[in-house]
C-alpha positions as CSV (number, residue, x, y, z in Angstrom):
1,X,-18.3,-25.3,-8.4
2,X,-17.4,-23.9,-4.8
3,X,-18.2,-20.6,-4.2
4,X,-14.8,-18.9,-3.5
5,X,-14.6,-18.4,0.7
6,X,-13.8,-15.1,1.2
7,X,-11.9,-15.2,4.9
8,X,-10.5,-17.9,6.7
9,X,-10.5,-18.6,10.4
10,X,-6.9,-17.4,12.3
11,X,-5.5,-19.9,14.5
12,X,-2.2,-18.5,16.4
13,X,-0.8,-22.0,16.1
14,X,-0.8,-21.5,12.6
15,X,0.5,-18.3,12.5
16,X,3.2,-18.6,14.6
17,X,4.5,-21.3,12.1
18,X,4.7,-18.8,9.3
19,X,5.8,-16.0,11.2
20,X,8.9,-15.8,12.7
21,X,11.0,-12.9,11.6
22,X,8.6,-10.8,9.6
23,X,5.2,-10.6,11.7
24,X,6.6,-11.4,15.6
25,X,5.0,-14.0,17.3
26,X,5.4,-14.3,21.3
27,X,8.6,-15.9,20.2
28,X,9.9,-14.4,17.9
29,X,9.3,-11.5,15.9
30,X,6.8,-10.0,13.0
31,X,7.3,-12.1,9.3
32,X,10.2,-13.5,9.1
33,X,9.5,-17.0,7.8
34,X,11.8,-20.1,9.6
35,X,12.6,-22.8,7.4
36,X,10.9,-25.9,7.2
37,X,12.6,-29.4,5.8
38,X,0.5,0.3,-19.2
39,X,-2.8,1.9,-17.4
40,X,-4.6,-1.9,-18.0
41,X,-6.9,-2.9,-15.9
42,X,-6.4,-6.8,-15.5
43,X,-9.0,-8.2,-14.3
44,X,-8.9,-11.7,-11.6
45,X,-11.2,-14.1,-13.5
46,X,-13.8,-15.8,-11.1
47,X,-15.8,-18.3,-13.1
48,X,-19.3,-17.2,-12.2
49,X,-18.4,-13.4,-13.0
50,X,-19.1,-11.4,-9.5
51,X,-17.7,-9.1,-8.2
52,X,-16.0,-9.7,-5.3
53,X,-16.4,-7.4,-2.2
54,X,-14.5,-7.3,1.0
55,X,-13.8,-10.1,3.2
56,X,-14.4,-9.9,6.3
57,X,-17.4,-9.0,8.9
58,X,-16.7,-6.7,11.6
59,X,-16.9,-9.4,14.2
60,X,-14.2,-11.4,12.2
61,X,-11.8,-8.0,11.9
62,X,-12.0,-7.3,15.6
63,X,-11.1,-10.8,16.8
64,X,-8.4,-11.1,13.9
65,X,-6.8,-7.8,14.9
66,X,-7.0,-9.0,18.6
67,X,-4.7,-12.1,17.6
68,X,-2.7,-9.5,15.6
69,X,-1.9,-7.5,19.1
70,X,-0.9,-10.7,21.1
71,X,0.7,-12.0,17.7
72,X,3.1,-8.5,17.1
73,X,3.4,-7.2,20.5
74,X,4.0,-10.2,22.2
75,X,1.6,-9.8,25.2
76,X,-1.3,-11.5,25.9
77,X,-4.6,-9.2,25.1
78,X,-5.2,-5.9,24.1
79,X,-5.4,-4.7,27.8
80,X,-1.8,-5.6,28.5
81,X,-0.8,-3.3,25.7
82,X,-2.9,-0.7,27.1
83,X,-1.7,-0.9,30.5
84,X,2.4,-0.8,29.2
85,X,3.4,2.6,30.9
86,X,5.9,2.9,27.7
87,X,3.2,3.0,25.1
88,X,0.2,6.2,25.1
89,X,-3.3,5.2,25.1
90,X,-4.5,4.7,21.6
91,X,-7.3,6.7,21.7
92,X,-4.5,9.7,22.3
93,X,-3.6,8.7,18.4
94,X,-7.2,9.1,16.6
95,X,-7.4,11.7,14.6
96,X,-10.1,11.7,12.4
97,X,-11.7,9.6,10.4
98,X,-8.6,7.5,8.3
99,X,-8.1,7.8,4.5
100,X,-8.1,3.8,3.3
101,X,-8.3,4.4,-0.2
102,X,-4.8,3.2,-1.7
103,X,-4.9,5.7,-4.5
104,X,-5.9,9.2,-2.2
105,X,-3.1,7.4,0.1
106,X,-0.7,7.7,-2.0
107,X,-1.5,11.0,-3.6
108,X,-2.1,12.8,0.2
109,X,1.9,11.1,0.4
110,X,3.6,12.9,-2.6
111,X,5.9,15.6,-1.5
112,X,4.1,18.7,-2.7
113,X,1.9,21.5,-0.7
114,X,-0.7,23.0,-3.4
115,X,-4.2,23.6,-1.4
116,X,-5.7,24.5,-4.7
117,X,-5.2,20.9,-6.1
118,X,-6.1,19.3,-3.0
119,X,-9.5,21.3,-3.0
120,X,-10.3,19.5,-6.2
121,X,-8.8,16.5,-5.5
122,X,-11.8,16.2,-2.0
123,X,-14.6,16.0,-3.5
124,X,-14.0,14.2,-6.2
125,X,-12.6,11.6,-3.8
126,X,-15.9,12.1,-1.5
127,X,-17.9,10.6,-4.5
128,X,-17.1,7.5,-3.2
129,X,-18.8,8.3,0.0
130,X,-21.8,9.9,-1.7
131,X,-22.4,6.0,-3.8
132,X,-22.9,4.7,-0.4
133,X,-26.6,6.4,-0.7
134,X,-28.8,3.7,-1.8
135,X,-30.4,4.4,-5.3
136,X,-30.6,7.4,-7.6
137,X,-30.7,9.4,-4.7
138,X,-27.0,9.8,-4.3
139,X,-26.5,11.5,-7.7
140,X,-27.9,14.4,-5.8
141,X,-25.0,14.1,-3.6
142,X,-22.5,13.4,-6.7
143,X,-23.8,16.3,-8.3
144,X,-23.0,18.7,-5.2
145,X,-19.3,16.6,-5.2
146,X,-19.0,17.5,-8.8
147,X,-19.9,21.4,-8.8
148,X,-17.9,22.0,-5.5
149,X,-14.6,20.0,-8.0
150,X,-15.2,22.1,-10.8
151,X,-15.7,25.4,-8.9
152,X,-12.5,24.6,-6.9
153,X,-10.9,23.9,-10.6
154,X,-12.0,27.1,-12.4
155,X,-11.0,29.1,-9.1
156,X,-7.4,27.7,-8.5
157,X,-6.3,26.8,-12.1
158,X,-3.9,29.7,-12.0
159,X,-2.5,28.2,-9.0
160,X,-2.1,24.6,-9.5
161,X,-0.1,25.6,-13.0
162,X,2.1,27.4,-10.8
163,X,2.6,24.5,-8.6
164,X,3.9,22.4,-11.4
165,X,7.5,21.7,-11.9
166,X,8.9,23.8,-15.0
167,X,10.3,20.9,-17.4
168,X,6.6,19.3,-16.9
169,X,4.4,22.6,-17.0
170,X,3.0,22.1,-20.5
171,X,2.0,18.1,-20.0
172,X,0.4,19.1,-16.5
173,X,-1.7,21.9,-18.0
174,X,-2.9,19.3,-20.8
175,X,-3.9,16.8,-17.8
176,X,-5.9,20.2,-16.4
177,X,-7.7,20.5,-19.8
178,X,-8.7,16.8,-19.8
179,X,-9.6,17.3,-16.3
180,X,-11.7,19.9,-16.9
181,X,-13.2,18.2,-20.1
182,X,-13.9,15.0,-17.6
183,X,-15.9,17.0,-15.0
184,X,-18.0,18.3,-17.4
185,X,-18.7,14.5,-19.1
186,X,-19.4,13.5,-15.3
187,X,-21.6,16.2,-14.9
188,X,-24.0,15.0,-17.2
189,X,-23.5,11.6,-16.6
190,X,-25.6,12.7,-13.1
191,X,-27.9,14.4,-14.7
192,X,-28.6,11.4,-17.0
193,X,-29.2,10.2,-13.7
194,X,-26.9,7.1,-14.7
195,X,-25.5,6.0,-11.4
196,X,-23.6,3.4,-12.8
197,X,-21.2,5.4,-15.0
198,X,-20.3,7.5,-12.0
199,X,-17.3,5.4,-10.2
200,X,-15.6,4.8,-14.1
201,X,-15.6,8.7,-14.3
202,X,-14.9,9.6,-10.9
203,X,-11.8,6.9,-11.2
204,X,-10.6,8.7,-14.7
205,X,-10.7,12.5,-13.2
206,X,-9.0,10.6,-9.7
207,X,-6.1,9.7,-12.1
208,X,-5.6,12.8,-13.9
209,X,-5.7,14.5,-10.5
210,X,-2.9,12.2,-9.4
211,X,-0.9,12.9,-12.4
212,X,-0.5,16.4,-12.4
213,X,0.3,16.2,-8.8
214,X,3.4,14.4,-9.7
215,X,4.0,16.5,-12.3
216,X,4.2,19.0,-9.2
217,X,7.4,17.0,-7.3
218,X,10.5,19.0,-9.1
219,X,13.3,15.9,-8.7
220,X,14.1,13.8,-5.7
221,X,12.8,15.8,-2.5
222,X,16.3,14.7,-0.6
223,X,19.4,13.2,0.2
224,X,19.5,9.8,1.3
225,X,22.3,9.1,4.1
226,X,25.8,8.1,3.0
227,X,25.4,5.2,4.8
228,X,22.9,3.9,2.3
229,X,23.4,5.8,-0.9
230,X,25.1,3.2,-2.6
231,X,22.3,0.4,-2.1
232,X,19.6,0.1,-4.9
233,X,17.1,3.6,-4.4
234,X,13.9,4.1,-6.1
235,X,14.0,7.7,-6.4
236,X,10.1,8.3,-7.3
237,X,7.3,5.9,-8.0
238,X,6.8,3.0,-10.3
239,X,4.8,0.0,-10.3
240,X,4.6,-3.8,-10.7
241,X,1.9,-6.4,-11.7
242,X,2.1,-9.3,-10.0
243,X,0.8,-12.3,-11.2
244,X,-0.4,-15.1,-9.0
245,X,-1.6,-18.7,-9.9
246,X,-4.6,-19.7,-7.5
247,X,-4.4,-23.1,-6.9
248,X,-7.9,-25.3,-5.3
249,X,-9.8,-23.1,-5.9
250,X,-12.3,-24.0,-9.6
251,X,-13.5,-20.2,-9.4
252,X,-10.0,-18.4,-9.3
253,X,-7.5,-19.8,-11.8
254,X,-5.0,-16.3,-11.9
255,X,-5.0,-12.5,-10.5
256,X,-2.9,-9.9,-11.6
257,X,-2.4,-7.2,-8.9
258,X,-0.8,-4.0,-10.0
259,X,0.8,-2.0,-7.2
260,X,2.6,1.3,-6.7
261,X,5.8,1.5,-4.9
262,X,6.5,4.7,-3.1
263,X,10.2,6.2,-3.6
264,X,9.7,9.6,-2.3
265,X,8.6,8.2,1.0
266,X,11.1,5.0,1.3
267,X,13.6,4.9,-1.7
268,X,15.5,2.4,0.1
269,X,13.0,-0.5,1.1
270,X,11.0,0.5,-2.6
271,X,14.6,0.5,-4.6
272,X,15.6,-3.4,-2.7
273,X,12.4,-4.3,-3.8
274,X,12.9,-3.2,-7.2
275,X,15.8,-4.5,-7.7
276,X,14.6,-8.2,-6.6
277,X,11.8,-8.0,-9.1
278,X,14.6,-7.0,-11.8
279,X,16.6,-10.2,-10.6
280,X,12.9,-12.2,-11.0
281,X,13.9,-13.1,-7.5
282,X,9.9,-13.8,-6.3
283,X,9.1,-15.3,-10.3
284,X,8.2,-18.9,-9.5
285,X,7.9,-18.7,-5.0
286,X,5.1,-19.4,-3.3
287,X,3.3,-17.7,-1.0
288,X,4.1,-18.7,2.8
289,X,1.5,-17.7,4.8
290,X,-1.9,-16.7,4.3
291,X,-4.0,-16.6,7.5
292,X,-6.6,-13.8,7.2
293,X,-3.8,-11.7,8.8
294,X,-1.5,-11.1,6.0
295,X,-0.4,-12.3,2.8
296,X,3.5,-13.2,2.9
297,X,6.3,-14.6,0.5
298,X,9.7,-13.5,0.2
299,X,11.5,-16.8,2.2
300,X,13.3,-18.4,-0.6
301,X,14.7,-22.2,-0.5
302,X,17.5,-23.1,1.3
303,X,19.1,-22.2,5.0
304,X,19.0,-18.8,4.1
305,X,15.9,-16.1,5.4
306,X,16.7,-13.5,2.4
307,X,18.1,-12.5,-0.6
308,X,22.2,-13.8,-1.0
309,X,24.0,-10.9,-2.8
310,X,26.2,-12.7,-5.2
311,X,28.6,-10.2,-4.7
312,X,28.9,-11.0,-1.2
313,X,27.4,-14.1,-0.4
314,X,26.0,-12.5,2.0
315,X,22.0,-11.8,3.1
316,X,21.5,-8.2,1.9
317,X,19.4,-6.6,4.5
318,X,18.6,-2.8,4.5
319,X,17.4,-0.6,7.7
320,X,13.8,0.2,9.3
321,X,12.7,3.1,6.8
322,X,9.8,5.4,8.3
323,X,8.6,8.3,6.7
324,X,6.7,11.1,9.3
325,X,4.2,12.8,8.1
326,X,5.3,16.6,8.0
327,X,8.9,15.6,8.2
328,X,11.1,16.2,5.0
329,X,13.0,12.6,4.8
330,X,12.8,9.4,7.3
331,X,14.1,8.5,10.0
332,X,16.0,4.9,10.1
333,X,17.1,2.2,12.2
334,X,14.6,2.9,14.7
335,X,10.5,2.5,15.1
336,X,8.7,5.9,16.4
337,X,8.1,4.1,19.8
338,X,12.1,3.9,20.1
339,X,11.9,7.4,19.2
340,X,9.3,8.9,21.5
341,X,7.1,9.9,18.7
342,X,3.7,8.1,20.2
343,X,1.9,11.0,18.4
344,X,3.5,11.3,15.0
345,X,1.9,9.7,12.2
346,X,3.6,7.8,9.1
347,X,3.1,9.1,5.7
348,X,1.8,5.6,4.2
349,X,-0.1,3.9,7.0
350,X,-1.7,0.9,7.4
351,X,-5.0,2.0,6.2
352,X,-5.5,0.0,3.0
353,X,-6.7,-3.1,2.5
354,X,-3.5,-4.8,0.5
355,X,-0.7,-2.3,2.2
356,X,2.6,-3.9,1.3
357,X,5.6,-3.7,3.6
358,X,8.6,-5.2,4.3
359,X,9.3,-8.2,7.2
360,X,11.8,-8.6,9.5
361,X,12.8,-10.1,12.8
362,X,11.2,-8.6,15.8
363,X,14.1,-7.0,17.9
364,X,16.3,-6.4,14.7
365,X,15.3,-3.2,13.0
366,X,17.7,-3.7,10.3
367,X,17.1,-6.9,9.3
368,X,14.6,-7.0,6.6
369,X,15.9,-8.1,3.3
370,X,13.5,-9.9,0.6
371,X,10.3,-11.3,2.8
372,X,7.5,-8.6,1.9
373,X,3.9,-9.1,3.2
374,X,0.2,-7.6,2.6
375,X,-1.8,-6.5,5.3
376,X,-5.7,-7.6,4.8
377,X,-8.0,-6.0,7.6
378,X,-10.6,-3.0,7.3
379,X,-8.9,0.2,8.9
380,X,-12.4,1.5,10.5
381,X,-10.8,-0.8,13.2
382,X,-7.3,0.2,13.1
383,X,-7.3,4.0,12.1
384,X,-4.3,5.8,11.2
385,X,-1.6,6.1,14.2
386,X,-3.7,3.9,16.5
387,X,-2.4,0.5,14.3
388,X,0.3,-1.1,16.4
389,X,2.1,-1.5,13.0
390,X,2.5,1.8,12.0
391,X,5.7,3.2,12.9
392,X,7.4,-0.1,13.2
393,X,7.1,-1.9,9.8
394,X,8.6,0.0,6.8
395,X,5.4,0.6,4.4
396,X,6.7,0.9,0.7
397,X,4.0,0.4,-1.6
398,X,0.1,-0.5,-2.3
399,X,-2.2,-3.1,-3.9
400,X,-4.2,-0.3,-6.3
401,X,-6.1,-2.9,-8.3
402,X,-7.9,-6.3,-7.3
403,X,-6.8,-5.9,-4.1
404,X,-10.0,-7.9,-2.5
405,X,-8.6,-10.7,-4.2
406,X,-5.4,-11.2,-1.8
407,X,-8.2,-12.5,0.6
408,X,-8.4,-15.8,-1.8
409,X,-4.8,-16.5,-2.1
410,X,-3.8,-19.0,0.2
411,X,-0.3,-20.7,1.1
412,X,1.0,-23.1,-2.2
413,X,-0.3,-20.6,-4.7
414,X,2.7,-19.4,-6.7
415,X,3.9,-16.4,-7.9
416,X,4.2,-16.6,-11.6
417,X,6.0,-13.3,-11.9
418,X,6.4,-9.6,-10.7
419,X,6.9,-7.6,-13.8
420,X,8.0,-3.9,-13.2
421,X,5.6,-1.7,-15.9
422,X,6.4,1.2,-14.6
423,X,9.2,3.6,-13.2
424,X,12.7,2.1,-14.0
425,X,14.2,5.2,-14.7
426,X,13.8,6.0,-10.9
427,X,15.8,3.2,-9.9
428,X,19.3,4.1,-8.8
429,X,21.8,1.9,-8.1
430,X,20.6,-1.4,-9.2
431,X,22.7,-4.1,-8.5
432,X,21.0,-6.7,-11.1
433,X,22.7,-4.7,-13.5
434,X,26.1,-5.5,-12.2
435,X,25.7,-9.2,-11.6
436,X,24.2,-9.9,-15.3
């Protein structure tokens, strides 16, 4: 049997047939595709068993991200972008080192402000980092992860209880107890010296962490302009599994990825989405491009680009949602460039391998309406801010689990469905409801 290839080459020729409104080309704009006559973990299956690790090499990143400049922006290298008086240099928008992780993503993006949860919340998260040590030896790292967790728990208990919202006060200090529980179990899962059991654990106590800082966010954070308060809103978070039928390829048959959708930080472009997985709009489509780049569907069949309301007849299309980080609620209809904000960074980045976000046509903010796409890349390269796609693509969700797996998935392989698991009950609006 093959061995499953884990990155394919980018050719712009080929890109530029898939992309037309959703991913810009010179031409055209960014991913818009033109027409052409439970807390399971599911696991992809592979048929030799291994694990599958990130696709591409560093050499491979930097001239696919290269191709992504010329292929977005529309100019012809990565200097021509420097030298455009409109934009800053880039190395103005660094700022640290960038958080990839999907999962600390999305819990650094919940609306809350509780330092005492967030000084556990660290070093758990820096486990990862300390696994990186070859061998046995980075248990001695773990361990100092662990201690500086549990002090941080025993020191701001008081706190984080206080943090939580009143009508979810008792589950959030059960979470805390289990929490606590956990830490100790991963305490002497180091000193068994059993390396191995370390990212199950660390993973577990990353979850309950998550949990009871949701349990913090006391209703929906804001009002959502009149203009769109009657369109389909996800007001919170919930989450799908999407199931995907690998085709040519003997080692991947299937792959289930589950991924969160972010309300509090774009109820509008989350809640469309929603409501086209209620309709089982995607159940049966097939992906449309797959170049190394990105992972798109979305396009369905006919003359149409995006989802026909029934109600109107119409393409429903919804505006550019961006959520700044420090800000209370987005801004819409227009990306940060447009706004002057070269400095300001979003509240769900491109950072992740698997960050889901909605296309649309290049010079039409407001134009989006079912084509979503996946970005596959390693953020070391694109940190957050400096990504020419931040601030100009309306993020709305991430790929938490088998996520390395969107590398494999090619254009032909079909989306067997998108199942919502999770988070209905935050769904205002929904028009599936009203056409049957």
């Amino acid at each position: 049997m093959a061995a499953i290839i884990s990155c394919n080459s980018y050719s712009p020729l080929a890109a530029s047939k898939w992309i037309n409104p959703t991913l810009p080309t010179k031409a055209s704009t960014f991913l818009t595709t033109p027409k052409y006559n439970s807390h399971k973990h599911v696991q992809c299956q592979l048929q030799n068993g291994q694990q599958k690790g990130r696709p591409f090499s560093l050499k491979e990143c930097a001239i696919s991200i290269i191709l992504a400049a010329e292929l977005i922006t529309g100019i012809p290298s990565l200097d021509a972008y420097a030298a455009n008086p409109s934009l800053p240099d880039l190395s103005v928008l660094i700022s640290g080192p960038p958080i990839k992780d999907p999962g600390a993503l999305l819990r650094y993006a919940l609306p809350i402000n509780n330092k005492a949860v967030r000084e556990v919340q660290k070093p758990l998260e820096d486990i990862s980092e300390s696994l990186k040590i070859a061998g046995v030896k980075a248990l001695d790292s773990v361990e100092r992860n662990v201690r500086q967790a549990s002090r941080a728990l025993k020191q701001g208990k008081t706190l984080i209880i206080s943090g939580l919202a009143e009508a979810k006060k008792d589950r959030g200090a059960e979470l805390l107890d289990k929490l606590e529980v956990g830490m100790e179990e991963l305490q002497q899962i180091v000193e068994d010296r059993n390396r191995d059991a370390v990212a199950p654990k660390q993973k577990e106590l990353l979850q309950y962490i998550g949990d009871v800082e949701e349990d913090m966010v006391d209703g929906f954070p804001y009002e959502v302009p009149e203009e769109y308060r009657n369109m389909p809103l996800l007001k919170g978070r919930a989450a799908v599994d999407m199931k995907v039928k690998v085709k040519d390829n003997p080692n991947l048959e299937e792959c289930v990825f589950r991924i969160v959708l972010d309300g509090y930080n774009a109820p509008v472009t989350a809640g469309n989405f929603v409501d086209l997985v209620q309709r089982h709009f995607y159940d049966g489509m097939e992906i449309q491009r797959a170049d190394g780049f990105v992972v798109q569907t979305g396009d369905p069949d006919g003359p149409a680009e995006g989802f026909i309301d029934p109600s109107t007849e119409k393409t429903r299309t919804i505006p550019l949602e961006i959520m700044v980080d420090g800000e209370k609620a987005p801004v819409y209809e227009a990306t940060l460039e447009e706004l002057g904000l070269y400095k300001a960074q979003t509240k769900l980045p491109f950072n992740a391998f698997g960050t889901m976000a909605m296309a649309r046509e290049e010079f039409e903010n407001n134009s989006a309406s079912s084509q979503i796409f996946w970005l596959l890349k390693e953020s070391e390269l694109t940190p957050s801010n400096a990504n020419i796609l931040d601030g100009r693509y309306a993020v709305f969700g991430y790929v938490t689990e088998n996520e390395d797996f969107l590398a494999d998935v090619k254009v032909g392989d079909v989306i067997e469905s998108i199942k919502l698991v999770s988070g209905l009950d935050n769904l205002v609006n929904p028009s599936y409801k009203i056409a049957g």
